[in-house]
TORMAR-597904 format. One line per 5 residues: number of its first residue (from 1); their letters; for each residue y, z, x of C-alpha. Coordinates in Angstrom, 3 decimals. Each point is the difference from the previous one (the first is absolute). Layout:
N
NUM) A) Y Z X  ... $
//
This chain:
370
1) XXXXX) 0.000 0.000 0.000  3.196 -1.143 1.646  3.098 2.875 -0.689  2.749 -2.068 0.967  3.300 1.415 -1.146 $
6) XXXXX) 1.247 3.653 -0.754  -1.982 1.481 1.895  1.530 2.058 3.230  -2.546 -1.919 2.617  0.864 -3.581 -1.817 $
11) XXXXX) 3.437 0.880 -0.205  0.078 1.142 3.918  1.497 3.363 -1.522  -2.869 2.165 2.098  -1.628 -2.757 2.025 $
16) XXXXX) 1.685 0.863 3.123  0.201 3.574 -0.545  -1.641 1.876 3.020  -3.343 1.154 -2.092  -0.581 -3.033 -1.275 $
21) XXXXX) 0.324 -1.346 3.251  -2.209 1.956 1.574  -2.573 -0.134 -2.435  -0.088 -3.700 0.746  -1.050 0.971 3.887 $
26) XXXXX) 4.294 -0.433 1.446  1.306 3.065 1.460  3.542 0.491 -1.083  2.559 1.644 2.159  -0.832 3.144 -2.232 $
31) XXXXX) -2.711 1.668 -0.321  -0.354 0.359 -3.902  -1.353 3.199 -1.968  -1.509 1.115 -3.488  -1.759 2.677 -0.887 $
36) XXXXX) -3.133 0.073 -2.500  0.998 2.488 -2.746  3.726 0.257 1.067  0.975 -0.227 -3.517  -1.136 3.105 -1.361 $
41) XXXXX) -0.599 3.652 0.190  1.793 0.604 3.045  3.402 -1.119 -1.397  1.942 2.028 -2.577  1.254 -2.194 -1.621 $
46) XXXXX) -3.315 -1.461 -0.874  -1.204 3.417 -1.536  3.673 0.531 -1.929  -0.586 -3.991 -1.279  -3.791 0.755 -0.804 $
51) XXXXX) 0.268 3.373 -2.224  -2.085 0.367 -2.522  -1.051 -3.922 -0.268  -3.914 -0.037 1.594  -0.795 -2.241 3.012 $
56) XXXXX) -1.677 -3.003 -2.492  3.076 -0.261 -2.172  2.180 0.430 3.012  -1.752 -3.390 1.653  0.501 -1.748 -3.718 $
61) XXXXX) 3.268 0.633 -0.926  1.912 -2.980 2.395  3.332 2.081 0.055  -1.793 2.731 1.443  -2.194 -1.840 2.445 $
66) XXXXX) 2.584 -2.143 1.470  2.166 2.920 0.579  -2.540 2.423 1.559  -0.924 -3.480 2.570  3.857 0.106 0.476 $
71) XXXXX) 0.762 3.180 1.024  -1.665 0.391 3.319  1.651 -3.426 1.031  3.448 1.563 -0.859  -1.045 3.049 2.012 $
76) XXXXX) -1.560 -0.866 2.999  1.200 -3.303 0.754  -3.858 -1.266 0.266  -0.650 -4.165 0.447  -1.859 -0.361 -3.589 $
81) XXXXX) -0.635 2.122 -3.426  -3.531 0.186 -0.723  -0.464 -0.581 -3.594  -0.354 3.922 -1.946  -3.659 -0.314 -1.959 $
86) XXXXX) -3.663 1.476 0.628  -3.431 -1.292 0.690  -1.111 0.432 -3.668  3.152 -1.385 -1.825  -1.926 -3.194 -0.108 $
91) XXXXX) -3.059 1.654 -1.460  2.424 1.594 -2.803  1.850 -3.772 -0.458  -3.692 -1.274 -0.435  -0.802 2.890 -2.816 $
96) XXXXX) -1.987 2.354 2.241  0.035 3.551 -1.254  1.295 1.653 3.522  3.209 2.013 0.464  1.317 1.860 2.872 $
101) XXXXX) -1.007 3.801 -0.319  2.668 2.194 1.695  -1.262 1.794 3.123  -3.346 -2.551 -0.373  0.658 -3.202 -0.054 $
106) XXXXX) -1.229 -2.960 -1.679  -2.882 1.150 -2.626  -1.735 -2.775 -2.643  -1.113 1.092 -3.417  -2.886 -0.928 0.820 $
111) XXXXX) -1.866 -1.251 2.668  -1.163 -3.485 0.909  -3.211 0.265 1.597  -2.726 -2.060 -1.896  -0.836 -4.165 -1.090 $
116) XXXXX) 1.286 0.712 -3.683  3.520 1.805 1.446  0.822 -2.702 2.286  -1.065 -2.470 -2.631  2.426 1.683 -2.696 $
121) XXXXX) 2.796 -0.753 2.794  -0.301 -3.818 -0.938  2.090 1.291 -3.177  3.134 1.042 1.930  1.816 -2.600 1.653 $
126) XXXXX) 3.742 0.430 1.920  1.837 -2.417 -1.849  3.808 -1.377 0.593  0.967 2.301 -2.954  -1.376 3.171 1.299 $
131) XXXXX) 1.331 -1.282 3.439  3.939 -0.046 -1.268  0.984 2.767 1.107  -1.051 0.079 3.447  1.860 -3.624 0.237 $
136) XXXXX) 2.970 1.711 -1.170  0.093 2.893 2.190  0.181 -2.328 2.591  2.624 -2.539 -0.719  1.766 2.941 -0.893 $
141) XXXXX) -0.644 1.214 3.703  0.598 -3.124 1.739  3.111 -0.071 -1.473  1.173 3.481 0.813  -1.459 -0.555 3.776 $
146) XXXXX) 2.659 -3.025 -0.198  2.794 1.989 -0.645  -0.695 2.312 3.047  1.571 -0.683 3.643  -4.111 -0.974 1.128 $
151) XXXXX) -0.877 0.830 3.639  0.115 -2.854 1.550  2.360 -2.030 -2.150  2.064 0.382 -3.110  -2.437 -0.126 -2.986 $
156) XXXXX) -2.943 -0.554 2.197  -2.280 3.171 -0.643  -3.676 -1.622 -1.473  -2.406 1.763 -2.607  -3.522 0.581 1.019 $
161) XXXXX) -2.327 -0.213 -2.971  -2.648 2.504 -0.240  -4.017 0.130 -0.972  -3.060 2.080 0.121  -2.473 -2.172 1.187 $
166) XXXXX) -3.508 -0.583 -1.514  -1.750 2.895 1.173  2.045 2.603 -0.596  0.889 -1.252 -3.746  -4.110 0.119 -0.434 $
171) XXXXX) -0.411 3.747 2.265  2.270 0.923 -2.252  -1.791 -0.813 -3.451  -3.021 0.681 1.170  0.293 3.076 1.133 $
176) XXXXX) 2.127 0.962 -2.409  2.677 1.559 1.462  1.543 0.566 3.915  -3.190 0.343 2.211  -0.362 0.869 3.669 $
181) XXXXX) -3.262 -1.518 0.840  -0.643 -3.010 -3.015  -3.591 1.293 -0.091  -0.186 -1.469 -3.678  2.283 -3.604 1.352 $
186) XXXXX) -2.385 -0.922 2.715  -3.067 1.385 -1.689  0.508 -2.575 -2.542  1.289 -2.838 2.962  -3.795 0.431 0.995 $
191) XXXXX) -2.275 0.741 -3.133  1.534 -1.543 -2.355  1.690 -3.442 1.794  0.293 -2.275 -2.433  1.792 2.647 -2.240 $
196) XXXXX) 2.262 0.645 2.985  0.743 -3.599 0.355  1.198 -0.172 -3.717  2.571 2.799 0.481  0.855 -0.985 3.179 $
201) XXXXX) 1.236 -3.636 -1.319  1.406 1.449 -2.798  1.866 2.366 1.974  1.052 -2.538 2.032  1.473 -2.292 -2.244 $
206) XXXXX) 2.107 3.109 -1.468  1.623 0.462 3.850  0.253 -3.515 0.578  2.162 -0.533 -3.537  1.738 3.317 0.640 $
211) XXXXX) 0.942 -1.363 3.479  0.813 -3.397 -1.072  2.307 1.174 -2.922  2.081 2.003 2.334  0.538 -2.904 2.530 $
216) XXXXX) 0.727 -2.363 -2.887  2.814 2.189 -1.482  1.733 0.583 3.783  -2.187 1.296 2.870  0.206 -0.985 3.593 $
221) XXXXX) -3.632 1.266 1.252  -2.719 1.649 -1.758  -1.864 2.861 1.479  -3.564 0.739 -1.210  -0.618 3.758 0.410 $
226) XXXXX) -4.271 0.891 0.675  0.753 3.928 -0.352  -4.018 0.478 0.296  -1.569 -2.758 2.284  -0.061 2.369 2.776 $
231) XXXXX) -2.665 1.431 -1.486  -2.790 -2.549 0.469  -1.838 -1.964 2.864  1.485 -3.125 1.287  -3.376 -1.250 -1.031 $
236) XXXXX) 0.488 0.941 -3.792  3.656 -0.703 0.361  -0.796 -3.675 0.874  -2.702 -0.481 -2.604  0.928 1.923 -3.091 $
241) XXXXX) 4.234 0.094 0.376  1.566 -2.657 2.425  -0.819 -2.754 -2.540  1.767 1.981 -2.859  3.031 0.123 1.835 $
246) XXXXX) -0.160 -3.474 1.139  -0.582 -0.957 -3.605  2.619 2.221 -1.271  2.960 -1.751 2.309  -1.099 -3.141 -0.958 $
251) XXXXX) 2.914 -0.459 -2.662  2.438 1.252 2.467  -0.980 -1.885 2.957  0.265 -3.218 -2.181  3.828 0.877 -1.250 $
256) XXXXX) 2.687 -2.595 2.128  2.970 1.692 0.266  2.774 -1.750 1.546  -2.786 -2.315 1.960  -1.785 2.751 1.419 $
261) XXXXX) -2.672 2.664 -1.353  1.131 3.695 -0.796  -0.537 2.114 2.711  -3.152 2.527 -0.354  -0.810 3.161 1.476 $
266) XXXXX) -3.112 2.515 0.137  -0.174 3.219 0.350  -2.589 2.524 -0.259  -0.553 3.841 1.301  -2.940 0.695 2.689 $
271) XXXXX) -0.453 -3.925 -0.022  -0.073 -0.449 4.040  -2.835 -1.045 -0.110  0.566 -3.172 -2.425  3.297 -1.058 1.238 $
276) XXXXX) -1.608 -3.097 0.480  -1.838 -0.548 -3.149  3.134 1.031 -1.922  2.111 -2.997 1.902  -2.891 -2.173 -1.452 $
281) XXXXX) 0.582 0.594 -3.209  3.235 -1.607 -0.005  2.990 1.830 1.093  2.627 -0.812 2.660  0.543 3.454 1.277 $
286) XXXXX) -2.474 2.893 0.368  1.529 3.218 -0.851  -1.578 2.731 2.643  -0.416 4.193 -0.551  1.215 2.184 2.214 $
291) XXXXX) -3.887 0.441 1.390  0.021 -3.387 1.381  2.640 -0.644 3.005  1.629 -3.422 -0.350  -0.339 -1.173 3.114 $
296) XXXXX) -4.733 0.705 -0.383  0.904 -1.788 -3.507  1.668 -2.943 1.396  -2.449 -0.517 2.636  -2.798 -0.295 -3.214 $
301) XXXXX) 2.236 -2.317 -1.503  0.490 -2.208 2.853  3.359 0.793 0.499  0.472 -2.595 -2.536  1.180 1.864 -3.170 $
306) XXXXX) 3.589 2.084 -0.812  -1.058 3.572 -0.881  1.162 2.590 -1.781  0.134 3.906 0.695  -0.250 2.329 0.732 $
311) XXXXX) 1.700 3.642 1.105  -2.159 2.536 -0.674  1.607 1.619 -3.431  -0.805 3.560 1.504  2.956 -0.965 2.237 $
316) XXXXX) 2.882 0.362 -2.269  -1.036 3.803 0.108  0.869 0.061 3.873  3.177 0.590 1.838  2.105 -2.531 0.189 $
321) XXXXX) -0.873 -1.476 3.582  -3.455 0.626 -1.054  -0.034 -2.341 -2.737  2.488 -2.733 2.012  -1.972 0.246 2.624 $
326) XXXXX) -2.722 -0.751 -2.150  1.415 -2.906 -1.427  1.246 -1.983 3.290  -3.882 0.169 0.896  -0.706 -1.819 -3.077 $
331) XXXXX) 2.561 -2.212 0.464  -1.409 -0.962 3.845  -3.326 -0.221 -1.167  1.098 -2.382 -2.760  1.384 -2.710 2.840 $
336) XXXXX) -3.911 -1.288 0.434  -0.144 -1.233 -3.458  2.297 -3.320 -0.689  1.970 2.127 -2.379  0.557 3.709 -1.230 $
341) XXXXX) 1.435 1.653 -2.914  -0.061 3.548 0.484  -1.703 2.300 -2.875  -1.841 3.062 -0.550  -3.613 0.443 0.569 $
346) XXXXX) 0.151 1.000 -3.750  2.435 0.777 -2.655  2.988 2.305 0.129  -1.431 3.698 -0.310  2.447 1.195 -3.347 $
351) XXXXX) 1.089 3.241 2.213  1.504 -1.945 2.828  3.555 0.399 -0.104  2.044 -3.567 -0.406  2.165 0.403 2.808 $
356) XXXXX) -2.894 -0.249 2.262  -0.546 -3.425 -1.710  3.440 -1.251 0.510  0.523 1.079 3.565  -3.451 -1.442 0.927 $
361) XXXXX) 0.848 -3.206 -1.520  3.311 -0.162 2.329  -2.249 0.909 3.320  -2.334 -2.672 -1.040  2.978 -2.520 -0.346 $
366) XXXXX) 1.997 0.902 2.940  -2.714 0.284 2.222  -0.078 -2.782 2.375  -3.216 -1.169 1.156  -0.485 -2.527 3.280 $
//
């Protein structure tokens, strides 16, 4: 599908900003920065905005959701918003039972875990119309990021779209609820594999429309977010996963925007040992935890792929010089990859304090690097 007009990367709006940039392997002058979860529970005004309205309604109502993405930009002077939503917003769009339990997590009414549940998903579809407000929120967000000064250029700061990926949409349904070790997921990847398969394409053509939609209505890059791939084999990542993804960027891979695909990243937590597989799938950048150095990750890569990442979160609780210190490694180790966009090796923790944030994202820019 060819986007060719009013969109910020057809328009040249963010194509030359410094992410986007560097997400298409250049190295800008500037080192850019984002943080996973920066818009959220570690900014005040996110908790005064958010009072009283629960996380699912907050992601659905576009006023809310474009202003929540907005307000870390306007605070920390960060190179991109990351679009405000959660892995199972999708699920809910799609008429899942699941909400957001406070203190827990994501939990399902019920569970998905045998040939007739996954069968009685063929029922739900994401459609444009449950999609609407998600497109919303973010032409309302690319036109607020227009109106502010941009890092690089007036106007210039992109939106990263956001996913879950396949297999944490399905750990999550089948297990019912947030799980530490997906003993139910991967017990049914194995025993049950053709029922996996169903809810793994079904799951993956929920993130692949949920993706799409949001690059359609204004993103610059997409990132698809594997919370729980760390958690298998590269073996069983390969076999019963890697395709799902693959399958699940299809749509987004095949948008022309501007003459030139969207760019995608992929990140996942304890995944160093499937950097590899997770380029394979079909993203540009591979976003790296703070357990992986950059410099091991870009030698698996072949020094051939812009990464993301990835100060260790537990940082922002140092001193100063600690944490700066800190970051100026990252930065170093980041020169071995074509390009670098500095990150977290996770999301925001909602206790750091947002100063930390801002001043970090100042080192990062006004470090020079050789």
């Amino acid at each position: 599908m060819n986007i060719t007009s009013g969109h910020p990367l057809s328009d040249g709006t963010t194509e030359n900003s410094r992410i986007v940039r560097a997400f298409r392997g250049d190295r800008p002058d500037v080192t850019p920065v984002w943080f996973m979860r920066q818009a959220g529970r570690s900014l005040p005004e996110y908790r005064e905005l958010r009072a009283g309205t629960g996380m699912i309604e907050s992601c659905l109502r576009p006023d809310l959701a474009s202003e929540i993405t907005l307000q870390p930009v306007r605070r920390h002077g960060v190179d991109a918003g990351i679009f405000f939503s959660d892995i199972v917003v999708p699920l809910r769009l799609a008429g899942v039972d699941v909400d957001i339990a406070p203190g827990v997590g994501p939990v399902l009414g019920s569970p998905v875990r045998t040939a007739d549940d996954v069968a009685r998903l063929g029922d739900l579809q994401l459609t444009d119309a449950a999609l609407a407000p998600v497109a919303e929120a973010v032409a309302l967000t690319v036109a607020g990021l227009a109106e502010l000064p941009g890092a690089s250029g007036e106007g210039d700061t992109p939106l990263i779209g956001f996913a879950g990926a396949p297999f944490t949409l399905a750990a999550y349904m089948v297990e019912g609820r947030p799980s530490r070790d997906h003993l139910a997921a991967r017990a049914m990847m194995h025993g049950q594999p053709e029922v996996w398969d169903a809810l793994l394409r079904w799951c993956a053509n929920v993130t692949g429309h949920f993706l799409t939609a949001q690059v359609r209505a204004g993103a610059s890059a997409a990132q698809l977010f594997d919370s729980w791939a760390g958690s298998l084999s590269l073996a069983d990542y390969e076999r019963h996963v890697a395709p799902y993804s693959t399958l699940a960027l299809r749509e987004v891979r095949s948008l022309d925007v501007g003459g030139r695909p969207v760019p995608v990243i992929h990140f996942g937590t304890s995944t160093g040992h499937l950097l590899t597989a997770m380029r394979d799938v079909g993203a540009d950048v591979v976003g790296v935890d703070h357990r992986t150095p950059l410099s091991e990750a870009s030698t698996m890569l072949g020094d051939a792929v812009p990464l993301q990442g990835n100060i260790d979160p537990a940082m922002l609780f140092t001193p100063e010089d600690v944490l700066h210190a800190h970051a100026r490694e990252v930065l170093a180790q980041g020169r071995q990859a074509p390009a670098h966009v500095v990150n977290l090796g996770h999301g925001v923790p909602p206790d750091t304090d947002p100063a930390v944030l801002t001043r970090l994202v100042q080192v990062v820019h006004e470090t020079a690097l050789p």
